[in-house]
N, C-alpha and C positions, 0 to 999 in steps of 0.2 A: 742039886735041886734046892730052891730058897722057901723055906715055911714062908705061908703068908701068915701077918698077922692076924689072932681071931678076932671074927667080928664083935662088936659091941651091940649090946640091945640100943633101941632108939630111946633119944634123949639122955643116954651117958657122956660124958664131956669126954674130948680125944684132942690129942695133940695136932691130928692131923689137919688143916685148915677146908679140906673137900668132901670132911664130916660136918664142917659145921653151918648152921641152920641160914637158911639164906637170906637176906635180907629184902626190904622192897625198894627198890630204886636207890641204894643207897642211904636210906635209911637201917640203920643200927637193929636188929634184930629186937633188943630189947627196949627198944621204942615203942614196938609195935603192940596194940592191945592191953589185954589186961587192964584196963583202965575202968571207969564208970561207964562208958560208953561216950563219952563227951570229948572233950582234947581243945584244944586250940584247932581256929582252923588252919584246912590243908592236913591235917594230920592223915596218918593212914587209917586209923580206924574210921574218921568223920567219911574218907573217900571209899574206904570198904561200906559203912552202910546205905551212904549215897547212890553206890553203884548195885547194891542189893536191893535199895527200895526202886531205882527207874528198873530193873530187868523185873520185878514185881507188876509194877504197872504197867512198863510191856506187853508182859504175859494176858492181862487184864482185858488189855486193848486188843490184844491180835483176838480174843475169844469174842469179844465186841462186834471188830470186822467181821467174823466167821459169822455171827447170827443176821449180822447186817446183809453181807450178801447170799448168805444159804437161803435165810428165809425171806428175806425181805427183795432185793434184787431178782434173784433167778425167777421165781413167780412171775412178778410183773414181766419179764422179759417171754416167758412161756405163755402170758396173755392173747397171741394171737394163735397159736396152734390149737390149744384146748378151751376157751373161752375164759370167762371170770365168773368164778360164783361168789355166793356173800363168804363162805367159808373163810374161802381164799384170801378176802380182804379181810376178813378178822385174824386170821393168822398172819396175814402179812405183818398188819401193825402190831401185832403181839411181839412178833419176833426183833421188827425195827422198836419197841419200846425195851425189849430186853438187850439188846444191843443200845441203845442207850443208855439205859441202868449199867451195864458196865461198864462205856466208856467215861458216864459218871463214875463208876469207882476206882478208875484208872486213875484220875484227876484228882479223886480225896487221897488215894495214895503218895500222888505227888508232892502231898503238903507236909511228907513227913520228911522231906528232905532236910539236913540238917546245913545250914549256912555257913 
């Protein structure tokens, strides 16, 4: 029976090459990060925060849609079953103006993209 080697804690250096730290696309491990947050562009951190800030404004936006059609769509659509009161229409536009506020702040989000 063959001992296996004992493991190593993580982040100890090993000879073995399927210990070591993966890289992104071929970029060199220590390339990656560490930096001020800036780089040249294309770098992997400018494409790591790029891709942090749109799933950001994503999230923003899909909550947007959500108020847009919960409150604001489905009502008008239920307008012939149950009538309209004024209620109705003051919530409707509540909810399409907060669904606008958001997809306003999906869009100042966006501006944090870095070039």
């Amino acid at each position: 029976m063959v001992a296996s080697p004992k493991p190593q804690p993580l982040g100890s250096s090993s000879d073995d090459p399927r210990r070591a730290a993966p890289a992104f696309a071929g970029v060199p491990a220590g390339d990656v990060g560490g930096g001020s947050g800036g780089g040249s562009p294309g770098t992997p951190e400018r494409t790591i925060h790029n891709e942090i800030t749109k799933l950001k404004a994503n999230t923003v936006n899909a909550a947007a849609i959500a108020f847009f059609i919960g409150g604001g769509v489905g009502p008008l659509i239920g307008i012939g079953m149950t009538g309209f009161t004024l209620l109705q229409a003051v919530m409707v536009l509540v909810w399409f103006f907060v669904g606008l506020v958001l997809h306003s702040m999906a869009q100042t989000v966006l501006g944090g993209l870095l070039p």
